[in-house]
N, C-alpha and C positions, 0 to 999 in steps of 0.2 A: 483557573487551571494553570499548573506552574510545570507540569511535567510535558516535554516532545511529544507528539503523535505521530505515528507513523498510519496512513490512510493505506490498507493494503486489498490485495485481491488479484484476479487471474487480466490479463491485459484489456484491453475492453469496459470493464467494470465501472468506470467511472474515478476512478482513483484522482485523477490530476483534477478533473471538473470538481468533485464532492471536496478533494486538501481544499484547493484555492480557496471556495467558500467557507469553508469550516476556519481555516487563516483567517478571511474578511472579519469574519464571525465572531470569534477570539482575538482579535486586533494581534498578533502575532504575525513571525515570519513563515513563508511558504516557499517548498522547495520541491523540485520534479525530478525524482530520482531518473530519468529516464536521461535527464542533463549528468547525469553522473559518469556515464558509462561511455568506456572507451572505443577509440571509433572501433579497434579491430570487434568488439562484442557489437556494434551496431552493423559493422557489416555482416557479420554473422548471419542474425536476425534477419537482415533485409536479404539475405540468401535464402530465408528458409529455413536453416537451422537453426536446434535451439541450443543457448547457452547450457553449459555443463558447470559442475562445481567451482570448476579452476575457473571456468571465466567469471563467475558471480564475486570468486572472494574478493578482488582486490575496489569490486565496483561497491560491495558490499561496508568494507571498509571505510571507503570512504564517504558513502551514508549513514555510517558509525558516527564519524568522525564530526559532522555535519550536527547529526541528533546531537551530540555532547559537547557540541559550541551553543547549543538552543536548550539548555535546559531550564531555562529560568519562560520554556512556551517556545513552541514553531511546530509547523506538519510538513509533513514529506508525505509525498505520493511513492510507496516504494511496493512493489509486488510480495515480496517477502511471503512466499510464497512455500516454503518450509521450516519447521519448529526451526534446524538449525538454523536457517537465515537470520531468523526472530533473535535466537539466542546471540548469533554473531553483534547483531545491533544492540543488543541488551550490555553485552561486553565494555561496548563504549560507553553506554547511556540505560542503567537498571532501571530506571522506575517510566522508561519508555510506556505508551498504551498504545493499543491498536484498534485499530478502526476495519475490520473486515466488511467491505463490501463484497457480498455475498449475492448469487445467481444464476438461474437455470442456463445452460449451456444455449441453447437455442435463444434467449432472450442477448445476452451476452454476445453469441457470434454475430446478430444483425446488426448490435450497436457498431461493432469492431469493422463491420462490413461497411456502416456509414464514414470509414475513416480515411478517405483517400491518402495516399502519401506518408502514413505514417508507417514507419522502418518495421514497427511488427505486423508480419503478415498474418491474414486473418486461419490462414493454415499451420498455426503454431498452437492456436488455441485449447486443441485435443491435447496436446503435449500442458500447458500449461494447466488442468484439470488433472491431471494421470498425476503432476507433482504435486500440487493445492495439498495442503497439510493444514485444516483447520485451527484454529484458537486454541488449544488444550484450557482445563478446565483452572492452571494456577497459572495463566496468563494476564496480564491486565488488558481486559477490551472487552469490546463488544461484537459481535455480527449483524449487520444491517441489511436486509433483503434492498436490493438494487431497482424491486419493480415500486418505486412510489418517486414523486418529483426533489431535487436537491433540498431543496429547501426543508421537506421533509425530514429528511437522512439525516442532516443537519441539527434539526432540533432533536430528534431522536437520541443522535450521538448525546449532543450537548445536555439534555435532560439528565440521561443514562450516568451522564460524566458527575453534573450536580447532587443528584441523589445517592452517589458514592463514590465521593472525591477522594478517598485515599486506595481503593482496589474495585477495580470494576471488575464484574461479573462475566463471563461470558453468556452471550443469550440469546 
């Protein structure tokens, strides 16, 4: 696999845990878009509110920027959370794939609930669902249901990726 992954889905999901392995996985670099973002967008979050367009671009950017120093392989955990996001990163880095971790809202908030201390509160989640803008069908990725163990998810993706290494499907 020679093309960036971006590991995405709504906060909670498993993004950072399923990059890092899928990284391990693919001997490649791994990065936690969550380290991207500026404090004022972290304070935000840890207030409660959720970020708006203007605060995602410039955090957006520079997980652009990131993808298209790693094209030659590297994952990011990044939420990308709408087509345009997708496309914003695409901008830097075209042949970018996604990995959608995918999951019932109530599965999902208990993880997010297991999360002491981390800046997103687990009362943003409804907000994050209401934006969620699925895979479209001429995307490169795949969707991964989130109720099976990493390892799983993992070989899943990795499979999915080997059996159609130049355009994945969404599924």
């Amino acid at each position: 696999m020679a093309s960036p992954i971006v590991v995405m889905g709504v906060s909670g999901s498993g993004k950072s845990t399923v990059g890092a392995a899928l990284a391990q996985r693919l001997r490649v670099p791994f990065a936690d878009a969550d380290d991207f973002h500026p404090p004022a967008n972290i304070a935000k979050m840890t207030a409660g509110e959720a970020l708006n367009d203007d605060d995602r671009y410039p955090w957006l950017e520079a997980i652009g920027e990131w993808l298209a120093g790693h094209r030659e392989g590297g994952v990011m955990s990044c939420s990308a959370l709408k087509r345009k996001y997708r496309d914003q990163l695409r901008n830097h880095c075209a042949d970018v794939e996604f990995l959608h971790l995918s999951g019932a809202p109530d599965t999902i908030g208990k993880r997010q609930a297991s999360r002491p201390g981390h800046f997103m509160p687990a009362s943003l989640l409804e907000s994050q669902f209401r934006t969620l803008e699925p895979l479209e069908a001429d995307e490169r990725g795949v969707a991964i249901d989130i109720d099976q163990n990493i390892d799983s998810i993992v070989d899943t993706y990795v499979t999915s990726a080997e059996a159609n290494p130049t355009e994945q499907e969404n599924s």
